[in-house]
N, C-alpha and C positions, 0 to 999 in steps of 0.2 A: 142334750149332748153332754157326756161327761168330761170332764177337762175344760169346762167352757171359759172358764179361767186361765189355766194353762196346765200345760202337758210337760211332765218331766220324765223323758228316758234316761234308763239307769242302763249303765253294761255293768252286770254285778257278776261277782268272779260264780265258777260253780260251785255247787257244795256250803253257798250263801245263801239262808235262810234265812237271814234276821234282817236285814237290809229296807225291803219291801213292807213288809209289819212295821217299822219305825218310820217310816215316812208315811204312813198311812194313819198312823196313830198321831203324829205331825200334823197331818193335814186339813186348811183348812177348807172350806167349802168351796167349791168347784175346784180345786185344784186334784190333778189326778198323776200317778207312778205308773209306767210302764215299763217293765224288763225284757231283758235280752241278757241270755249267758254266754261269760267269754272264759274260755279255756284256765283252769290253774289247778294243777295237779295236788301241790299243797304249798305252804308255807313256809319255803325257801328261796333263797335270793335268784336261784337257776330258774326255779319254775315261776318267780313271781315276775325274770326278765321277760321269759317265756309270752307272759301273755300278749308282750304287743303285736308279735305275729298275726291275735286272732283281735284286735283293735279294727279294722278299717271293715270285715265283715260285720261284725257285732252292730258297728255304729249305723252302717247301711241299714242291715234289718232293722235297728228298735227305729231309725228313721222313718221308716216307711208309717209310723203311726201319725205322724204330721204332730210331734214335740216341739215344743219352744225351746227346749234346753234339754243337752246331753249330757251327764256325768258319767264319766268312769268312776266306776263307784268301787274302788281297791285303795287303801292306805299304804300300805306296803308296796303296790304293786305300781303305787304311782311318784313313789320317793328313791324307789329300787337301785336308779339309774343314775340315781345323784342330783347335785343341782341342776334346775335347767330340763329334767325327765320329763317333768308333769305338762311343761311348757311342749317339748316335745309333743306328747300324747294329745293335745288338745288341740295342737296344728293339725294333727292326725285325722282328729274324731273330723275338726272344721273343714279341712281339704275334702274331706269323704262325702262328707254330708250336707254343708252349706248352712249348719245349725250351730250355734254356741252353745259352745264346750266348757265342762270345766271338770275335774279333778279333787278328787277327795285331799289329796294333798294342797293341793293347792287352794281348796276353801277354808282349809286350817287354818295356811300360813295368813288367809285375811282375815280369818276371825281372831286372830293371836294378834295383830296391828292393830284390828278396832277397839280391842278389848284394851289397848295402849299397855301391854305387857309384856315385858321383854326375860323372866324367870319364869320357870313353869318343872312343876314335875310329873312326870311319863308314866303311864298305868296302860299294859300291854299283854297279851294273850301270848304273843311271838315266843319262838329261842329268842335268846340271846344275840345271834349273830344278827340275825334282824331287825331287834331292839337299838341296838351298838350304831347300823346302818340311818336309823331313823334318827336316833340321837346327832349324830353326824351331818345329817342332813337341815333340823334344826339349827345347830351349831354354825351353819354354812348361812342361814337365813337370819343371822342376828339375835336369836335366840339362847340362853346358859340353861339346860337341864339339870335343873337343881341336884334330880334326883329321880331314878328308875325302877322300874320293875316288871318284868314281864313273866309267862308265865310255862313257859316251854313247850308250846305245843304248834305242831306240825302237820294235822291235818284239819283240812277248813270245815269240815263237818264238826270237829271234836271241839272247837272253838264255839258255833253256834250251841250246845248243850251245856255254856258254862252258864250256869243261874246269874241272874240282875246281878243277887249278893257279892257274887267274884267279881266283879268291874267296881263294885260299891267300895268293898272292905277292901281291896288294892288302891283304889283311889285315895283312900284315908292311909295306907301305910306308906303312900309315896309324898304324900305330902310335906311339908315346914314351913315354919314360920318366913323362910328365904322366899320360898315358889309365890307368885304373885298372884298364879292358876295354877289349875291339875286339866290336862289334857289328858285321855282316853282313849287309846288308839284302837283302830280296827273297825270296818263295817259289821263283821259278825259278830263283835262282843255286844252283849247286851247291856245297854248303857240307859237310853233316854226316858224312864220313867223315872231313874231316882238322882236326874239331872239338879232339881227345884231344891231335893235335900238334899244332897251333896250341897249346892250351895248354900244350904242356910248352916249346917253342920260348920264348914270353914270357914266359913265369912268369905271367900273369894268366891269368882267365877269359874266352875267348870266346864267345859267341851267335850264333846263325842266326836268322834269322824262320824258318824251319823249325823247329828245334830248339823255340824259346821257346815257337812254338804248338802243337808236338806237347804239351810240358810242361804248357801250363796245360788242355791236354785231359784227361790222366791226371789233375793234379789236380782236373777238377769231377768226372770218375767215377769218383775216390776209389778209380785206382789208383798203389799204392806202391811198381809198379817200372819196366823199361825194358831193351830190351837193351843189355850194356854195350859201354863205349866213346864215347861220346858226349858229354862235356862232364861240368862239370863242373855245371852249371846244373841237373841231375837231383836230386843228391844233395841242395841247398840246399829245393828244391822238397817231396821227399820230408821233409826233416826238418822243415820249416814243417806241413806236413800234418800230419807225426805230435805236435809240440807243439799244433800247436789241437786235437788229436783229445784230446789227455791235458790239456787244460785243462775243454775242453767235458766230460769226462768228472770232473773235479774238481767242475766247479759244478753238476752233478748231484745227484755223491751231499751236494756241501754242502748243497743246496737239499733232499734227502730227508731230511736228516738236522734 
């Protein structure tokens, strides 16, 4: 059976091609991606509210494949609404389906807490208005955006055709010695192969919204690996897990005892 491990349904926006190949390239054995598309016209704040109309259908369908875990798998489309959206959307996906949910946005904001860093600089595909929005939402979450850059584009096809190198050499020009990380926005941008060099190039940690949400997939089905190469943001992940697992498993036997 595939998935025998666990099953992750994606709602990945349309016009999102890259999504699917980077969790696949992620993935470790038995673990399996399944999608379902939900409506977005393109890359603006109207059409990115747009999508959660097509939220409670999407999430039913990719359900039906009997997944362990749901992500809405949009960056933008899941911070759009401000603080508090993502949280929304995943009452959503959970009331519809009976399955836990989570949010590209909101696997960010846990991988930015494990990674215990509170400055980061922003490497983005977006206008600007979008960019601004995300910045803001950040801002809203504890986090100082050292520093920005996105890259003006508007439809989500034209996003999936920017080479690895455009997510690479933006992530290097938004950097500084301030930023603590470089976070990577966007599920279409092509990011997670040159994760491992980015990091070694800066000396810090980098993040993908791919990566982050692959991550916080593995940990709700409480798996503890990943194929390697891929950041550094796995390891932190895994070891959080396995300290709650050996806590939870402390207050156990204090509690039998």
């Amino acid at each position: 059976m595939y998935g025998w491990r666990g099953r992750i349904g994606l709602m990945v926006p349309t016009g999102n091609s890259m999504m699917e190949p980077e969790f696949h390239r992620m993935a470790p054995e038995g673990v399996t991606t399944h999608a379902n598309r939900i409506e977005l016209r393109d890359v603006t704040p109207d059409s990115l509210l747009a999508m959660e109309g097509d939220v409670t259908r999407c999430a039913r369908q990719v359900a039906t494949v009997r997944v362990g875990v749901i992500a809405f798998g949009c960056t933008s489309g899941s911070f759009v609404g401000g603080p508090g959206y993502d949280d929304r959307l995943i009452k959503r996906v959970e009331d519809e389906t009976g399955v836990t949910a989570t949010t590209t946005t909101t696997a960010v904001v846990r991988a930015l807490r494990l990674l215990s860093v509170s400055r980061i600089a922003l490497a983005t595909p977006y206008i600007d208005e979008v960019t601004k929005l995300e910045v803001d939402y950040l801002h809203a979450n504890g986090f100082e955006v050292t520093g920005w850059q996105g890259g003006g584009i508007v439809d989500t096809p034209d996003i999936q055709e920017c080479p690895a190198e455009v997510s690479f050499q933006r992530a290097r020009a938004v950097d500084s010695d301030r930023a603590e990380a470089v976070f990577i926005s966007c599920t279409g941008f092509r990011t997670v192969e040159n994760i491992a060099r980015l990091e070694a190039d800066l000396g810090k940690p980098v993040i993908s919204s791919n990566q982050a949400t692959f991550a916080d997939c593995l940990r709700l089905l409480k798996v503890g690996e990943v194929a390697p190469g891929y950041g550094s943001l796995f390891e932190r992940v895994f070891d959080a897990a396995r300290s709650a697992g050996t806590a939870t498993a402390a207050a156990a036997q204090a509690a039998a005892e």
